[in-house]
C-alpha positions as CSV (number, residue, x, y, z in Angstrom):
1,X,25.4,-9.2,20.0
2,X,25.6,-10.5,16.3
3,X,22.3,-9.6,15.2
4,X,23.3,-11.4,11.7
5,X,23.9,-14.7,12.9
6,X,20.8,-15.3,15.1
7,X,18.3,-14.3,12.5
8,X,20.4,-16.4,10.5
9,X,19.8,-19.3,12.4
10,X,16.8,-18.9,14.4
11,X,14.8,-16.8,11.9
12,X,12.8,-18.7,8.9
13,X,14.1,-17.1,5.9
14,X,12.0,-15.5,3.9
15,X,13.7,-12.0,3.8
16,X,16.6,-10.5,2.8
17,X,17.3,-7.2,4.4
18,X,19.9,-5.0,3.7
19,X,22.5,-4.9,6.8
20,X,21.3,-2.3,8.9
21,X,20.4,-3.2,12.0
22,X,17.6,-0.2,13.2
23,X,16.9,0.7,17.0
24,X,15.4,4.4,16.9
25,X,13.3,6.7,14.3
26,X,12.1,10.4,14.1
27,X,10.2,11.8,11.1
28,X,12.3,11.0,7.8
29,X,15.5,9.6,9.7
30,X,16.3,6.6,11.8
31,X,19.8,4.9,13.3
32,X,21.6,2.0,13.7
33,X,22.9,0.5,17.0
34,X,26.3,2.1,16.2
35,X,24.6,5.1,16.3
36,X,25.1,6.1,12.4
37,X,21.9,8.4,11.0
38,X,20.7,7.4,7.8
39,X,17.5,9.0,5.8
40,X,14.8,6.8,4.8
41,X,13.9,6.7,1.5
42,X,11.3,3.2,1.6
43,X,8.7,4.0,4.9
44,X,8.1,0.7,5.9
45,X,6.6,-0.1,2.0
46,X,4.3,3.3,2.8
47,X,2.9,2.4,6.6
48,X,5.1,5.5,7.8
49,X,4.1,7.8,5.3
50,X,3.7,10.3,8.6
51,X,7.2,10.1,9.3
52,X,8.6,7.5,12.5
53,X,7.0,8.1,15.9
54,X,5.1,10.9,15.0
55,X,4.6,12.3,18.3
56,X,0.6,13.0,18.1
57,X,0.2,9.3,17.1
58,X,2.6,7.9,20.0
59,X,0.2,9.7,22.6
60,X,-2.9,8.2,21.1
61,X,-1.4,5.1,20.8
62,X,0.1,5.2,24.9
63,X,-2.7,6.7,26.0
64,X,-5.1,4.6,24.4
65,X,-3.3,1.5,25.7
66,X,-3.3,2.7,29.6
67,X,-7.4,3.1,28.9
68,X,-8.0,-0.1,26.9
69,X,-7.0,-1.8,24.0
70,X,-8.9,-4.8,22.9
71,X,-12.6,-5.5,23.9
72,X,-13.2,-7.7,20.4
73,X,-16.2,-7.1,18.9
74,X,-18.5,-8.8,20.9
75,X,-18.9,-5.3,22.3
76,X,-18.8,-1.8,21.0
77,X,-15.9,0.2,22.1
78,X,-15.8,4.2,22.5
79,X,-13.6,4.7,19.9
80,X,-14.9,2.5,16.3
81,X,-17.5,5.0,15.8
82,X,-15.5,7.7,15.6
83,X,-13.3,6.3,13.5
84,X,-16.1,5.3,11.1
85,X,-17.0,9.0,11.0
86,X,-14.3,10.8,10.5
87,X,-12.9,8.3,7.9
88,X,-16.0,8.3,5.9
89,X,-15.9,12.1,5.8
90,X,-12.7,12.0,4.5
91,X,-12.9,9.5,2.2
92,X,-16.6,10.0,0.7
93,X,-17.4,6.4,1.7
94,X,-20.9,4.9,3.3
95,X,-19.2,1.9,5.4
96,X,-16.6,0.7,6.8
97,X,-15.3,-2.6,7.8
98,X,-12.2,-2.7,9.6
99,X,-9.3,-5.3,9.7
100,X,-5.6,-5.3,10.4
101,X,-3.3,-6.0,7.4
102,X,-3.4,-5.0,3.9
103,X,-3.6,-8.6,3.1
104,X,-6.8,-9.0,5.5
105,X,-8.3,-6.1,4.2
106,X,-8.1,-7.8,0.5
107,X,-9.6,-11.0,1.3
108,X,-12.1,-9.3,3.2
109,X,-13.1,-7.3,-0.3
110,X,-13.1,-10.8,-1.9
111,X,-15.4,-12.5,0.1
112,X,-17.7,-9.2,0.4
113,X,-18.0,-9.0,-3.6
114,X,-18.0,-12.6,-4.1
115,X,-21.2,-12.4,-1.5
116,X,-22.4,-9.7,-3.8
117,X,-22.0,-11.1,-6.5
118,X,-24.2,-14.1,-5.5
119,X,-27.1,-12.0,-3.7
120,X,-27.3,-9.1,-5.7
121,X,-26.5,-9.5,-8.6
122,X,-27.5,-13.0,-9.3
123,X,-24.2,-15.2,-10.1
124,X,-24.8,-18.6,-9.9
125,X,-23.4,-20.4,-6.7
126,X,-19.4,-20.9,-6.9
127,X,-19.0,-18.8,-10.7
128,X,-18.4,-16.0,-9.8
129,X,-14.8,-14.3,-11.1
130,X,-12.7,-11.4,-9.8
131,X,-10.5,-10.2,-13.1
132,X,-6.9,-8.7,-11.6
133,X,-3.7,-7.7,-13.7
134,X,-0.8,-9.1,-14.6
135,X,2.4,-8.4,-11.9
136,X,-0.1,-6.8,-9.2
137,X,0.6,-7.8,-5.7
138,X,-2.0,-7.8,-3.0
139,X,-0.4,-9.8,-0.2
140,X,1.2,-13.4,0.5
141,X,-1.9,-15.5,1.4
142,X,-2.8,-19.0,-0.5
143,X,-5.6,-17.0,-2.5
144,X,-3.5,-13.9,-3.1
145,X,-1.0,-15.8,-4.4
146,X,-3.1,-17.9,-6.3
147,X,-3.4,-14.8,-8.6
148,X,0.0,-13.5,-9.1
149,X,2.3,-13.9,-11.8
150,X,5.0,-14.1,-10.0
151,X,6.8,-17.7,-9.8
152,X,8.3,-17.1,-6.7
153,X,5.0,-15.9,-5.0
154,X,3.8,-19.3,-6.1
155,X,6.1,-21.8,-6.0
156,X,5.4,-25.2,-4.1
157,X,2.0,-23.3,-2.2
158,X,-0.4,-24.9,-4.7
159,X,-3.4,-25.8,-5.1
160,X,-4.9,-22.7,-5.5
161,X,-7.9,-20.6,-5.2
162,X,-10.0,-20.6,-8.5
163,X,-12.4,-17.8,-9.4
164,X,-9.7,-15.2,-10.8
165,X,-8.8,-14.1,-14.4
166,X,-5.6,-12.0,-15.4
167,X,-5.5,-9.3,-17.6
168,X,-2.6,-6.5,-18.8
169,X,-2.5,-4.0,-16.4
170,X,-3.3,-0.5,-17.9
171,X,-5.3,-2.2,-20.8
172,X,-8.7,-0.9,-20.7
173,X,-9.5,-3.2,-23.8
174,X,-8.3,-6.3,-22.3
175,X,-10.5,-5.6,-19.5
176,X,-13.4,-5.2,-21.4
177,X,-12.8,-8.2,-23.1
178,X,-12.5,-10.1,-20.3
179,X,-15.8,-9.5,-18.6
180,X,-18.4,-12.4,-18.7
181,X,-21.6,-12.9,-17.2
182,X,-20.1,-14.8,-14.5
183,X,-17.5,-11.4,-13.7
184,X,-18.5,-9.8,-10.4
185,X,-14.8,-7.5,-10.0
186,X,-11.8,-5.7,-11.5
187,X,-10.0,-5.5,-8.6
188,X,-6.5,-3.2,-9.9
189,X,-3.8,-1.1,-7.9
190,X,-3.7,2.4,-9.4
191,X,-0.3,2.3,-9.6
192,X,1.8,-0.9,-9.8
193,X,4.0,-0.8,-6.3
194,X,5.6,-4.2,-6.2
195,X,6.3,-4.1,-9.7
196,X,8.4,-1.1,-10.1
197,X,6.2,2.2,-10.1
198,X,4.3,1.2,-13.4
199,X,1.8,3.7,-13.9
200,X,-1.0,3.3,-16.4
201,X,-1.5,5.9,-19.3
202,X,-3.8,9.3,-18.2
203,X,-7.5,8.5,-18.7
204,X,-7.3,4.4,-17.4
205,X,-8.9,4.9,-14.6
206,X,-12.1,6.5,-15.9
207,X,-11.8,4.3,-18.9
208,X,-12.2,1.2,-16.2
209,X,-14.4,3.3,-14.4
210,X,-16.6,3.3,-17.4
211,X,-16.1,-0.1,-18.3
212,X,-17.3,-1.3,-14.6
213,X,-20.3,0.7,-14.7
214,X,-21.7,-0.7,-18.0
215,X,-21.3,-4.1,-17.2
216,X,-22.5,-3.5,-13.5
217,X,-19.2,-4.9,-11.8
218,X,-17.6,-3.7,-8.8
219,X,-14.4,-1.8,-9.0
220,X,-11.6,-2.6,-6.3
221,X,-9.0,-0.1,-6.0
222,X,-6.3,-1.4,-3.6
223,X,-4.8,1.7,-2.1
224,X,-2.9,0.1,0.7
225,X,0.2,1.6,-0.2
226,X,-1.0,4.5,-3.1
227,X,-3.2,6.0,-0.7
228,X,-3.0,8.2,2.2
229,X,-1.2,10.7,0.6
230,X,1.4,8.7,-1.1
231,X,1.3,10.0,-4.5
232,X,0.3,13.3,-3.9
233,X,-3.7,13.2,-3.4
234,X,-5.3,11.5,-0.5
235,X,-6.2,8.8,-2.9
236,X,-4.7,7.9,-5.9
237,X,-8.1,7.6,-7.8
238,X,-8.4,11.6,-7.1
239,X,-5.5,11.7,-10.0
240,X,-8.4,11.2,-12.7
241,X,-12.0,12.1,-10.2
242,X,-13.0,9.0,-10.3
243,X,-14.3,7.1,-7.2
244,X,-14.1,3.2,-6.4
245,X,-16.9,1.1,-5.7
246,X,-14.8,-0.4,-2.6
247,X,-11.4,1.0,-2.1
248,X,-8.5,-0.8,0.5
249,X,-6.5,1.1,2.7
250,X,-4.0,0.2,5.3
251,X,0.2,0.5,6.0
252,X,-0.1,4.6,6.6
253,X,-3.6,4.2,8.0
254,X,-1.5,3.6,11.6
255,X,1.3,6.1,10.7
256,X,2.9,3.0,11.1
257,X,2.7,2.4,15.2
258,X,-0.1,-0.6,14.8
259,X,-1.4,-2.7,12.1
260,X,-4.8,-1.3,10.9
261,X,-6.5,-1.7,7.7
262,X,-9.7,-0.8,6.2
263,X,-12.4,-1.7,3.5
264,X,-14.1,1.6,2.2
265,X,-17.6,0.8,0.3
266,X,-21.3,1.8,-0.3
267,X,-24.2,0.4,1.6
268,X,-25.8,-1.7,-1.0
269,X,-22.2,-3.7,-1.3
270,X,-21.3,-4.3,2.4
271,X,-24.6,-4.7,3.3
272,X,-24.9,-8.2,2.1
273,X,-22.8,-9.1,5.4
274,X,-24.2,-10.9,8.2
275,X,-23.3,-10.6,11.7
276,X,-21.0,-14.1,11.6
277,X,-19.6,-14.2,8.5
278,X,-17.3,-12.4,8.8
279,X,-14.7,-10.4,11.5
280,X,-11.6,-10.4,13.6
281,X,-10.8,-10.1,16.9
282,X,-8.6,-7.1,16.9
283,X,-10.4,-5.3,13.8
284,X,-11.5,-2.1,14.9
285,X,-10.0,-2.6,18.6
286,X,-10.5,0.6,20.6
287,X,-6.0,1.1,20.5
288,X,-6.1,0.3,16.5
289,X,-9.1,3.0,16.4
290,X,-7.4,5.7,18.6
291,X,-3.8,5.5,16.7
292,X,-6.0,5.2,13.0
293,X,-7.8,8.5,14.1
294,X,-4.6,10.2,15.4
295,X,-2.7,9.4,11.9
296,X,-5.5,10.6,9.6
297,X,-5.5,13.8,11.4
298,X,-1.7,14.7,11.5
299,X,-2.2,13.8,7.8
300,X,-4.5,16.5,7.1
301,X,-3.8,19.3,9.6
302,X,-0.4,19.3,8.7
303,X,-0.9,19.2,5.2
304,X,1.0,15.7,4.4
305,X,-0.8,15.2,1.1
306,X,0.1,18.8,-0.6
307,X,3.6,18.3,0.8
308,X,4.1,14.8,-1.2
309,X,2.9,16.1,-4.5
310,X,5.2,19.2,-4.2
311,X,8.1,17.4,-2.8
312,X,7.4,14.5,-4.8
313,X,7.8,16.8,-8.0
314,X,11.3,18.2,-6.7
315,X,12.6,15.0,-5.9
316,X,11.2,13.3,-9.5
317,X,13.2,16.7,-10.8
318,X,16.2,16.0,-9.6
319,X,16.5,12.2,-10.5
320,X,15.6,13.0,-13.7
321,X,19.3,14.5,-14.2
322,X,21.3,11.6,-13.4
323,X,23.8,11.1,-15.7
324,X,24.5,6.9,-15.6
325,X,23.6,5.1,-18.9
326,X,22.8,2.6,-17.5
327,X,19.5,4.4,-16.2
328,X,16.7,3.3,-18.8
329,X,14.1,5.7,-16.8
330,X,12.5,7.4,-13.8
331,X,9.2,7.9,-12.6
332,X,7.0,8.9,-10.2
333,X,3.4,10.5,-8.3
334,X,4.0,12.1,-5.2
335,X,6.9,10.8,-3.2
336,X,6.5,7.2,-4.6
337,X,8.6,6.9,-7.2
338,X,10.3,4.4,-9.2
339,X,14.3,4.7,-10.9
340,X,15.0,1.7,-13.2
341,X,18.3,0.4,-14.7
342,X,18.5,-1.2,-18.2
343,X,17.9,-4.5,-17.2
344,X,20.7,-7.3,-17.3
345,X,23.0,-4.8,-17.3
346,X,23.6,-4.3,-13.7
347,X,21.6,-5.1,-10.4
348,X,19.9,-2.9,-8.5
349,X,20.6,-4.1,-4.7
350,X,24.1,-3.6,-5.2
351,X,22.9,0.3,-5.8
352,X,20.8,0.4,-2.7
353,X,23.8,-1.7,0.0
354,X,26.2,1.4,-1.4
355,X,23.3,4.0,-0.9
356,X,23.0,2.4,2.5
357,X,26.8,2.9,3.0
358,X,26.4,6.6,2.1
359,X,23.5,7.1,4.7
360,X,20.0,6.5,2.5
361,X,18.0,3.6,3.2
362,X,16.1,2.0,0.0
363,X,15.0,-1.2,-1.5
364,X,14.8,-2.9,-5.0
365,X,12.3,-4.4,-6.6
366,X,12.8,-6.7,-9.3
367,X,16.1,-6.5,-9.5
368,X,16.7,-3.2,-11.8
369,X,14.4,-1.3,-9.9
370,X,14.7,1.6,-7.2
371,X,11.8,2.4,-4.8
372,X,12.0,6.4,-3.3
373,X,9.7,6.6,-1.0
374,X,10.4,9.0,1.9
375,X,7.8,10.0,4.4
376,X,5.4,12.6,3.2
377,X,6.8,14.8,5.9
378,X,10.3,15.3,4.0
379,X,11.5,18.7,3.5
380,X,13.6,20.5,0.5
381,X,16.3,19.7,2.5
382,X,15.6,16.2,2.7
383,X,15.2,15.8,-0.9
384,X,18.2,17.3,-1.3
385,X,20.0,15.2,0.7
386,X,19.0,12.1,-0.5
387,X,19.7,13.4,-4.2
388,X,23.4,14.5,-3.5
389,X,23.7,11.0,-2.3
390,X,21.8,9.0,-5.0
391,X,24.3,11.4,-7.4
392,X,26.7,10.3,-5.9
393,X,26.2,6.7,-5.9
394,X,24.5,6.3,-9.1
395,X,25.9,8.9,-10.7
């Protein structure tokens, strides 16, 4: 079969993959259908931070779906409460209101704050404003994108949403200055994923968390592909102790065997929902809820999170002693980290097809960036691995 030519021709064209086609996974390392192995190094963009077909979360998920997997939620299920409980305990949140994609999960925090923002806090009807950064990404919908400042996100989808201002990211100051009486949000990723691995100078989370506080707005911390382990705490807010007033989970949140995704708040935010105004008819599905459960508790038992922030320190290490000029620098939290080239000077996807070639499976961003982002289950073997490659490659 020529895989290539029918997603050519019957598949709208709005990716461009690398040319691997995959058929089977297990923990850091999947293969082709010519049966070559490769390692990777990209976890579905973070949803397989528990490695592929962790066998705990398969069970729940095929045992779950021989019980019953969707009831919507015009009636309660045996398995949403439990997830409600156990994800609050482990997150230190009051509520929970579930969904199925990242990008769901993020217009369900808008309309939540915006509601907020009109009840509680007293915004007059249809003012209210959400302040994001400059180069954040937060998903592909009309509103999403009608805060991005990326062209191609936006080109030819207008008009868009109003009610968002843009700031620097990791500018405290600009934030500060951008708050009116009409500001209800900062909604912020803690670390820049789309945009390369950009991570904001030590102390700008609790400078925004400051800065939220005395001016009584909400702060959003989209975690969908930071948390969960990713850069080496749970959450990425754990970094500087600081805690969001609604935070925005997802990808890894399935181990990456269903889409589930989560708003984490407090009562007096969430609580200005009314039964109607908002839902979906697989959010919190009993099957979503079993495989959620199963995949925050192979995260814990077997001690995913510690294992990213000490293999995510190894594997930072090593890429720090590649020799190309062309390399302008490497970064990293955890096992997400980012390697970019001097740009103009050479392209990044060329880097990642002959990484591919060599058996490591990565993606660019950008076009002079590198993502790294194995599974958090990756071993000192692994690591090395990957690096002899990369060295080999990059050089």
């Amino acid at each position: 079969m020529d895989y290539f030519e029918i997603e050519s021709k019957l598949g709208a064209n709005n990716y461009k993959p690398l040319d691997v086609v995959l058929n089977r996974g297990e923990g850091v390392w999947v293969w082709d259908v010519d049966g070559n192995r490769y390692m990777d190094c990209l976890s579905a963009y973070s949803a397989v931070n528990q490695g592929h077909c962790h066998p705990e979360i398969v069970k729940a998920l095929t045992e779950q779906a021989g019980k019953l997997s969707l009831t919507s939620r015009a009636f309660r299920n045996d398995q949403l409460s439990f997830f409600y409980k156990e994800l609050c305990d482990l997150t230190n949140s009051h509520k929970v209101l579930p969904m199925n994609s990242g990008a769901e999960a993020v217009e369900t925090a808008i309309k939540v704050v915006r509601k907020w923002g009109y009840k509680t806090k007293g915004i007059a009807e249809n003012k209210a404003e959400i302040i994001v950064c400059d180069n954040n990404f937060h998903g592909r919908t009309i509103t999403i994108v009608s805060f991005s400042s990326d062209q191609g996100a936006r080109d030819g989808f207008g008009p868009f949403t109003p009610g968002f201002k843009s700031i620097p990211f990791g500018d405290a100051k600009a934030l500060e200055n951008a708050i009116t009486e009409n500001t209800i949000a900062f909604m912020v990723e803690p670390i820049q994923g789309e945009a390369g691995v950009i991570i904001p100078r030590d102390g700008y989370l609790k400078d925004i968390r400051r800065i939220c506080d005395e001016n009584n707005v909400v702060l959003i911390l989209d975690e969908i592909q930071t948390g969960l382990g990713r850069t080496g705490k749970l959450l990425a807010e754990e970094h500087e102790g600081i805690e969001a007033d609604m935070t925005l989970i997802g990808k890894a949140l399935s181990g990456g065997l269903y889409p589930v995704s989560a708003v984490l708040s407090n009562t007096e935010i969430m609580d200005v929902l009314n039964p109607g105004e908002h839902g979906s008819t697989f959010g919190g599905n009993p099957l979503a809820c079993a495989v959620a459960r199963a995949a925050l508790g192979v995260l814990v038992r077997e001690k995913m999170v510690e294992n990213s922030a000490e293999m995510g320190e190894y594997f930072l290490n090593g890429l720090k002693t590649l020799k190309n000029p062309l390399v302008k620098e490497v970064r990293g939290r955890g096992l997400m980290i980012g390697l970019e080239f001097i740009p103009e000077k050479t392209n990044a996807r060329t880097y990642c097809e002959s990484l591919k070639d060599n058996g490591l499976l990565c993606k660019e961003t950008h076009k002079n960036i590198i993502r790294f982002a194995p599974p958090l289950v990756a071993t000192k073997e692994d690591i090395d691995y990957a690096l002899d490659i990369i060295q080999g490659v990059i050089g």
